[in-house]
C-alpha positions in Angstrom: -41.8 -61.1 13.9 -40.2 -58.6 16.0 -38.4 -61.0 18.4 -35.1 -62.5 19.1 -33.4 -65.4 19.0 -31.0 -66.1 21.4 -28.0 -67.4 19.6 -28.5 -70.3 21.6 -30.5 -72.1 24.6 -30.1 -76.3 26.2 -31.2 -79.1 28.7 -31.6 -82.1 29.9 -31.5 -85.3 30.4 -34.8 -85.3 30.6 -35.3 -89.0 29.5 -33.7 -91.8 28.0 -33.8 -92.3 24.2 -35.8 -95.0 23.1 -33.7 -98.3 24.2 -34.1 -101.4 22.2 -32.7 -105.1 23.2 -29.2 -105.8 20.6 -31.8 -107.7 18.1 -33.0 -103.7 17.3 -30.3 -101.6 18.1 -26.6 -101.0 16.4 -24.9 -97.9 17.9 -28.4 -96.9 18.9 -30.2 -97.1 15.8 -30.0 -99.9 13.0 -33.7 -101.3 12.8 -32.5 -104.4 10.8 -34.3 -107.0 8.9 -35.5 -110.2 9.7 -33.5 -112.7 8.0 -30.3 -114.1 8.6 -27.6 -113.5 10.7 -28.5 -109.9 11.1 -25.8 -108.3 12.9 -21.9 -108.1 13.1 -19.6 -106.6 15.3 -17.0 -104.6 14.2 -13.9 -106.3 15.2 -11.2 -103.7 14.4 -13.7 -101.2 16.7 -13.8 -103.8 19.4 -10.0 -104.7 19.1 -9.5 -101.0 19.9 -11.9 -100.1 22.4 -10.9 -103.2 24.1 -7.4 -102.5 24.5 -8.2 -98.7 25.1 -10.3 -99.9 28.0 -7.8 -102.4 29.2 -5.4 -99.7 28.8 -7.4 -97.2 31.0 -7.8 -99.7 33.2 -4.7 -100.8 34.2 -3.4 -97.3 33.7 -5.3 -95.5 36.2 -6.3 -98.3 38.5 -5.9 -96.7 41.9 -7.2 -93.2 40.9 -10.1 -93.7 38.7 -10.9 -96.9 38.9 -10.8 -97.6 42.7 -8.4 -100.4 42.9 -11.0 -102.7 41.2 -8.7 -106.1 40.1 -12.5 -107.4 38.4 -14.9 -104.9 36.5 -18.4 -106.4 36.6 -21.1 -104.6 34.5 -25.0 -105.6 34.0 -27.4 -104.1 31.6 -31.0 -104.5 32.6 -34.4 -106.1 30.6 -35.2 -103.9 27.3 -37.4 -100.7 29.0 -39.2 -97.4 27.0 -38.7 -95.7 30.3 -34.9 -95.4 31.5 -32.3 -92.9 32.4 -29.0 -92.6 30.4 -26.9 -95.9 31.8 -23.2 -96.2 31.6 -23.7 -99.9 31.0 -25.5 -99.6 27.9 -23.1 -96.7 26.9 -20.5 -98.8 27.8 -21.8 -101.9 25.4 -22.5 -99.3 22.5 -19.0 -97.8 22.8 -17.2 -101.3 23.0 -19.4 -103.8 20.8 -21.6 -101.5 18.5 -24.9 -102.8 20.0 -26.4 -103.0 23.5 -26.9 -106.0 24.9 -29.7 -106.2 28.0 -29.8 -108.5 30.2 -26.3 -109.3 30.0 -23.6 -109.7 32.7 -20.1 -109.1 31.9 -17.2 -109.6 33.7 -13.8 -108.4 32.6 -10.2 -110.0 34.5 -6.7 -109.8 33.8 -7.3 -113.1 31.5 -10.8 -113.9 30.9 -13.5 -111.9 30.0 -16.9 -113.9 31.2 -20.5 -113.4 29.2 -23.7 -114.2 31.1 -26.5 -114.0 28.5 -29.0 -115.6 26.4 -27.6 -118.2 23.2 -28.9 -115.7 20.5 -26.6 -112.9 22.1 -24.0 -115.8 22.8 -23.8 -116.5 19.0 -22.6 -112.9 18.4 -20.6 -112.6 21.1 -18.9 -115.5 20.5 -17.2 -113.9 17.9 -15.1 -111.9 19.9 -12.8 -114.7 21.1 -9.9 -114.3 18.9 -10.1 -110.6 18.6 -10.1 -110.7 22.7 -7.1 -113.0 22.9 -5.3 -110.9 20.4 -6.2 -107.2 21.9 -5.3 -108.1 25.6 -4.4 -112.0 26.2 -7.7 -112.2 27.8 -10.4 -115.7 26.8 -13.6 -115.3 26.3 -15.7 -117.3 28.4 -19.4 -117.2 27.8 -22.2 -118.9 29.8 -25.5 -119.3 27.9 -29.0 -118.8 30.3 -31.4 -120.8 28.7 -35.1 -119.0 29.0 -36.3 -120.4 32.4 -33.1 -120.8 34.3 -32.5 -118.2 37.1 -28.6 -118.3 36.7 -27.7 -118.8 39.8 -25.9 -121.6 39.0 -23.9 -119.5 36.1 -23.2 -116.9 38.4 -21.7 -119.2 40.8 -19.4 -119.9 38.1 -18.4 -117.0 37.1 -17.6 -116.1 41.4 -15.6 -119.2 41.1 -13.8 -118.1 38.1 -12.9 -114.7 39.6 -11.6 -116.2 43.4 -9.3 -119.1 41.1 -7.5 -116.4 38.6 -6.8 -113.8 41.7 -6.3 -116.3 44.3 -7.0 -113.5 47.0 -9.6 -113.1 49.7 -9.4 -109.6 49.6 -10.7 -109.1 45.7 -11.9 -105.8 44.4 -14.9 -105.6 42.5 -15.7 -102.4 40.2 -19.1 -101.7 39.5 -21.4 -98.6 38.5 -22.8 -97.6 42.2 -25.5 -95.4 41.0 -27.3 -97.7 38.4 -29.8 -99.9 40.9 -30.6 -103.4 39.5 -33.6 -104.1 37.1 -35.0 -107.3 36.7 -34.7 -110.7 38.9 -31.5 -111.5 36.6 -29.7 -108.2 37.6 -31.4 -108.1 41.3 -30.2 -111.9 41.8 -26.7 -111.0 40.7 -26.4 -107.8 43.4 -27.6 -110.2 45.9 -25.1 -112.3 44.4 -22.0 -109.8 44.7 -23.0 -108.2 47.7 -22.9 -111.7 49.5 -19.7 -113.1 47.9 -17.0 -112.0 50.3 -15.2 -109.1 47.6 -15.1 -105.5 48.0 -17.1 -103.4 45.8 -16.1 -100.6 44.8 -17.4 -97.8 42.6 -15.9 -97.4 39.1 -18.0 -94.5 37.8 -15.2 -92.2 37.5 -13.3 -94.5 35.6 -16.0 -94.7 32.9 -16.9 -91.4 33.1 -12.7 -90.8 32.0 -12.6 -93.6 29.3 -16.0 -91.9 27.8 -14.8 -88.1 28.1 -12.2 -88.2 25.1 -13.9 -88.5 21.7 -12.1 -90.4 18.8 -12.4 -89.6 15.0 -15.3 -91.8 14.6 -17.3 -90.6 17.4 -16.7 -87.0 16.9 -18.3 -87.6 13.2 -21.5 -89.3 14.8 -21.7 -86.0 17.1 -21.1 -83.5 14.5 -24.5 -85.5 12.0 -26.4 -85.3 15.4 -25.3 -81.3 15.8 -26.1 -81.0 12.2 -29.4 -82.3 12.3 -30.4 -80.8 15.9 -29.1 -77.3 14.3 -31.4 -77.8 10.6 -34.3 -78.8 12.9 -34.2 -75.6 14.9 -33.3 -73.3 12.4 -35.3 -75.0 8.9 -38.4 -76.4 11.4 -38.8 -74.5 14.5 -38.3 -70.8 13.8 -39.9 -70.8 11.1 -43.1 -72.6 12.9 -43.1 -70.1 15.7 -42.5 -67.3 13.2 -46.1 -68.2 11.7 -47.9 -68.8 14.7 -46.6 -65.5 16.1 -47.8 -63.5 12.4 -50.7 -65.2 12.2 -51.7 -65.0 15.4 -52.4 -68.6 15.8 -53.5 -70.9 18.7 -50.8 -73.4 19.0 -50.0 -75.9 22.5 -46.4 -76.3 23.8 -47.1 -79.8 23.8 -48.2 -79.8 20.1 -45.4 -78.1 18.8 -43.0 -80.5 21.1 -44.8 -83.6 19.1 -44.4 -81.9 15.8 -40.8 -81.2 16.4 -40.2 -84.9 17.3 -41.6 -86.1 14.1 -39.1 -83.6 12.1 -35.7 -84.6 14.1 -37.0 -89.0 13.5 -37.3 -88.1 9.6 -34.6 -85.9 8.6 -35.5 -85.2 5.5 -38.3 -83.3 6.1 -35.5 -80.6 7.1 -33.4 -81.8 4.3 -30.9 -83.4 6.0 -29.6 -86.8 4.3 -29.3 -89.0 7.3 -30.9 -92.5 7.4 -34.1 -92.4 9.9 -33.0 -95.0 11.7 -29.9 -93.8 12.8 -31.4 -90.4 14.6 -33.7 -90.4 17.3 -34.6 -87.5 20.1 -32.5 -87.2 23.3 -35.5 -86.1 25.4 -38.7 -84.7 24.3 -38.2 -81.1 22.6 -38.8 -78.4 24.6 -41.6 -75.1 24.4 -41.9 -73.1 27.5 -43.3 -69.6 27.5 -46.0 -67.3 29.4 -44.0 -67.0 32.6 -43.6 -70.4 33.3 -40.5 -71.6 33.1 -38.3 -74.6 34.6 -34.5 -74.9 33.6 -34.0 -77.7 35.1 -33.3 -81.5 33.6 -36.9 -82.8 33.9 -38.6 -80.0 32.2 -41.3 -81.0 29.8 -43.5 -79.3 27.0 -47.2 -78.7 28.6 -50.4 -77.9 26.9 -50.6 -74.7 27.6 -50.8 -72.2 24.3 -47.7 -70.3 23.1 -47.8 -67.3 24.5 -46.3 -64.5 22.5 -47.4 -60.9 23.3 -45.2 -57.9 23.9 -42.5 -58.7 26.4 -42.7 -62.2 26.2 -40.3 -64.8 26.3 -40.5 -68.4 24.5 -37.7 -70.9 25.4 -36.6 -74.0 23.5 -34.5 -76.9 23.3 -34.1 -79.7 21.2 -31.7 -82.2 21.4 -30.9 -85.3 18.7 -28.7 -88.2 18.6 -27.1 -90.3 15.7 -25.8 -93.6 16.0 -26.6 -93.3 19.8 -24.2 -89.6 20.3 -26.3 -86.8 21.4 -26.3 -82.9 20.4 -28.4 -80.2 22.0 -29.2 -76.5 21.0 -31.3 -74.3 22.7 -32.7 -70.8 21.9 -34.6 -68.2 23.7 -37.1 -66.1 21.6 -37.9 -62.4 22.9 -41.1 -61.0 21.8 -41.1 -57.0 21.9 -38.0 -57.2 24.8 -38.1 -54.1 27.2 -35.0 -52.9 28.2 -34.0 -55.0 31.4 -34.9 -58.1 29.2 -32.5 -57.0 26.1 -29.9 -55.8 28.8 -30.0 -59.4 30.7 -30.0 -61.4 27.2 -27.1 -59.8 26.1 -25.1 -60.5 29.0 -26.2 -64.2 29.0 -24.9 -64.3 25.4 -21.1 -62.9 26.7 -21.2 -65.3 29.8 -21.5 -68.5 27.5 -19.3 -66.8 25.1 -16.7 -66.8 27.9 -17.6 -70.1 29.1 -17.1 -71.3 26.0 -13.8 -69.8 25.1 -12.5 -71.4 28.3 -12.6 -75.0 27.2 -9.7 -74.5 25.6 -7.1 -78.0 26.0 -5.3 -77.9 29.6 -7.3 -75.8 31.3 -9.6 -77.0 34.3 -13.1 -78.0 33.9 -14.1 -75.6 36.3 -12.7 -72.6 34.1 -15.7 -72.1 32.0 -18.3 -71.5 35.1 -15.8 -69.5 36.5 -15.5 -67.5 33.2 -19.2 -66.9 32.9 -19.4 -65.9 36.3 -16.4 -63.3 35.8 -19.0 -61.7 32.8 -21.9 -61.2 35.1 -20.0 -60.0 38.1 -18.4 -57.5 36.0 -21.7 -56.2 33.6 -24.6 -56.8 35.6 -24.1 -58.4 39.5 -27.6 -57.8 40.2 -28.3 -60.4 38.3 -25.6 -62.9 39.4 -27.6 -64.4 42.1 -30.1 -66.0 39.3 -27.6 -67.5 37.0 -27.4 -71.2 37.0 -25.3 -73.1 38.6 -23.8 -75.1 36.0 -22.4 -74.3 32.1 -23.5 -77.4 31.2 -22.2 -81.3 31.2 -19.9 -83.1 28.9 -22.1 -84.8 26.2 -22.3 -88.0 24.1 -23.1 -91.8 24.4 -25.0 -90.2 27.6 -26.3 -86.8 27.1 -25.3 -86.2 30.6 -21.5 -87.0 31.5 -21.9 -86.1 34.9 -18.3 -86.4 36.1 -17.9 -83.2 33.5 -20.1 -80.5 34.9 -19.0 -77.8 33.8 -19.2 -76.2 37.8 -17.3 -74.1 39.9 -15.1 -77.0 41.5 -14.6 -79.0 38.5 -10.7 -79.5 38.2 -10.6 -82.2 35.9 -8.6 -81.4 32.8 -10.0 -80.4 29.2 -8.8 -82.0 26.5 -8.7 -82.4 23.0 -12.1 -84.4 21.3 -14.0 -84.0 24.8 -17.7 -82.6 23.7 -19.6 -80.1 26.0 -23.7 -79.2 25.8 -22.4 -75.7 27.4 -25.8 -74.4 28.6 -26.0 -71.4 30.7 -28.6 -69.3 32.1 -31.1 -66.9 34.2 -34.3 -68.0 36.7 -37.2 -66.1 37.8 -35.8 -62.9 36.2 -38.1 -59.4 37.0 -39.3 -58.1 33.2 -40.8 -55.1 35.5 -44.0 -55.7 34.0 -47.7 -55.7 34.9 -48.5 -58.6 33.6 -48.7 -62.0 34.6 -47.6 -64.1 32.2 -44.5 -61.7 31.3 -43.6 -60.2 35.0 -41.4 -63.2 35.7 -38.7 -64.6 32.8 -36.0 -67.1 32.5 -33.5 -67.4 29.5 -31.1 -70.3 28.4 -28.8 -70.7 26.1 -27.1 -74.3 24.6 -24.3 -74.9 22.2 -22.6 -78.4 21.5 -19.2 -77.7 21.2 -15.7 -79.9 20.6 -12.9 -78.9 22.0 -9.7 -79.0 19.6 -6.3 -79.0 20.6 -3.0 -76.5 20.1 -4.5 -73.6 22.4 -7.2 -72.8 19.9 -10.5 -72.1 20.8 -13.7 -74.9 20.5 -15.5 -75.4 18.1 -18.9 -74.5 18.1 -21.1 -77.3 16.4 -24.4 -75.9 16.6 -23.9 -71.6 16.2 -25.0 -71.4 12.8 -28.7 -70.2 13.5 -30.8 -67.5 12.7 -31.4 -64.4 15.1 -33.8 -62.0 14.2 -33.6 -58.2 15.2 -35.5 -56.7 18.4 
């Protein structure tokens, strides 16, 4: 196979991972039986998170959490067919499950539940830990199966104008997330018509989120370990085949084959539990000319394409216990010599970008990095690299308030996760052909950055690269 693998390659947030209701889903996964009392919150966890949010909260009211004295957040019905939400992230990192269809609304000294009684039961349990964590009761109001809730979110109004005792109230919520369902549309209307200031806390989550704990970091580093054994035990060796056996074989199939390997992992011989992994968005094949870096990128049914010159792109991305990883690798086929010279400069820009999330420097230091690399090698070129490194990554495999951008000047930090993905459009191969006169490349790595000035650690390098 006289090709090349790009140490590296990434995406998207293409789609959501398969969401499931909290009677199917712990941290994302657990598929649990049917008997019993089936789940259990972790109440150390929730102790923790709980006071860590509270924490946040209060900490950084008036510059990340836009004055909000009331945090309301609503998860929608159960749906195959959703973007990353930072109300479902936020239930996940807080409780261990998600919970749709549920309103929550957190004050200085109650925290109120609006859901159904089989969600009430286990939430329920929280009361003492709640009291204990920050002083706050726990006030749930069970919905029974035809009732609209009006009446309970009336309630829970009240409850919020009688503890604050202020006409001019501040509500946080997540702007960007549009209601789903007549439960969640009833309650905008709801808000929007109560007389309190809403205000958008997104940046405030997106903070809380950025900073990995111990526990976290070990759910990303399985998912890295996985997404890395898939690419480099499945993939390369697949495409190595087709390619020597000259075999007909669709992007679309090989993005449906992939899939199956990442939800069992021991096909690749990696000893995690099924039901804890699942894909981030549909694995990605893209080669014969056609390429599309961007986050809604898909796998079509066109063949691999894989004759001299030729470039094959892909991405894969897996999650356990709901934290997401991504890799992505670029294969060159026979490169010519603008394609080598253009790969290898992609491979010191994200070098450089990488290196750059080091702890106290800006966000926007990595971009700027990579940038530095192709002004300095190969400018001609500048003008098709993209225009991010990449995102912060886990409970959402976006986290958008960490692009790694030009602008960015949040602060890096120790146990903050990038997807650092970087690079060329619509490159010229100087070709004849079609399907090889036009070429992109991309390049992923999950990485962790570590503290005491020392560079990050890569989570996903480890793969094969074959000679030209």
């Amino acid at each position: 196979m006289a090709a090349t693998s790009s140490s590296r390659v990434s995406h998207f947030d293409r789609s959501s991972p398969r969401k499931a209701p909290m009677a199917d889903h712990q941290n994302g996964s657990a598929k649990a039986s049917a008997s019993g009392n089936r789940y259990k919150i972790d109440l150390e966890n929730f102790r923790k998170r709980l006071k860590g949010f509270y924490s946040h909260w209060r900490e950084h009211k008036y510059n990340l959490w836009a004055a909000s004295d009331v945090v309301a957040i609503a998860t929608p019905p159960p749906s195959e067919d959703r973007h990353y939400l930072k109300s479902s992230a936020f239930h996940i990192w807080m409780l261990g499950y998600e919970f749709t269809e549920t309103i929550m609304v957190f004050m200085n000294r109650q925290i109120h539940f609006l859901c159904s009684q089989k969600k009430a039961n286990l939430l329920g349990t929280l009361k003492e830990s709640a009291k204990e964590a920050v002083g706050a009761d726990v006030v749930i109001h069970v919905k029974a199966k035809n009732d609209d809730g009006i009446g309970l979110m009336e309630e829970i109004l009240l409850a919020v104008r009688t503890q604050l005792k202020s006409d001019s109230v501040v509500v946080g919520y997540i702007a960007r997330e549009a209601p789903e369902g007549k439960l969640l549309e009833t309650w905008s209307e709801k808000l929007s018509r109560s007389g309190f200031q809403l205000s958008n806390v997104t940046n405030g989550f997106s903070e809380l989120f950025a900073v990995k704990d111990d526990s976290e970091l070990t759910c990303v580093k399985k998912a890295a370990y996985l997404t890395s054994s898939v690419m480099k035990n499945f993939v390369y060796p697949k495409l190595e085949k087709i390619i020597d056996e000259e075999n007909k074989v669709s992007h679309s199939s090989l993005m449906d084959d992939t899939e199956k390997v990442i939800l069992d992992p021991l096909k690749v011989k990696v000893e995690l539990k099924a039901e804890k992994v699942d894909i981030c968005y549909p694995p990605i094949f893209q080669s014969g000319g056609e390429f599309d870096l961007r986050p809604s990128a898909s796998s079509n049914d066109d063949d691999l394409y894989y004759d001299s010159t030729s470039v094959i792109l892909c991405a894969i991305g897996s999650r356990y216990n709901c934290y997401c990883s991504n890799v992505a690798r670029t294969y060159l086929i026979d490169a010519n010599p603008m394609q080598r010279k253009a790969y290898k400069v992609l491979h010191k820009a994200h070098d450089a970008a990488i290196a750059a999330l080091k702890s106290g420097n800006k966000v926007s230091a990595a971009y700027q990095a990579a940038v530095a690399v192709v002004e300095k090698v190969a400018p001609e070129i500048l003008r098709h690299l993209t225009k991010t490194a990449g995102t912060g990554i886990g409970l959402e495999f976006r986290e958008s308030g960490y692009s790694l951008n030009s602008t960015n000047d949040r602060v890096v930090k120790p146990g903050m996760v990038f997807n650092v993905s970087l690079g060329f459009e619509n490159l010229q191969a100087q070709t004849k052909n079609p399907k090889t006169e036009k070429f992109s490349l991309l390049v992923a790595d999950t990485v962790v950055v570590v503290g005491c000035g020392l560079p990050p650690e890569v989570l996903t390098q480890a793969l094969p690269t074959a000679g030209y």
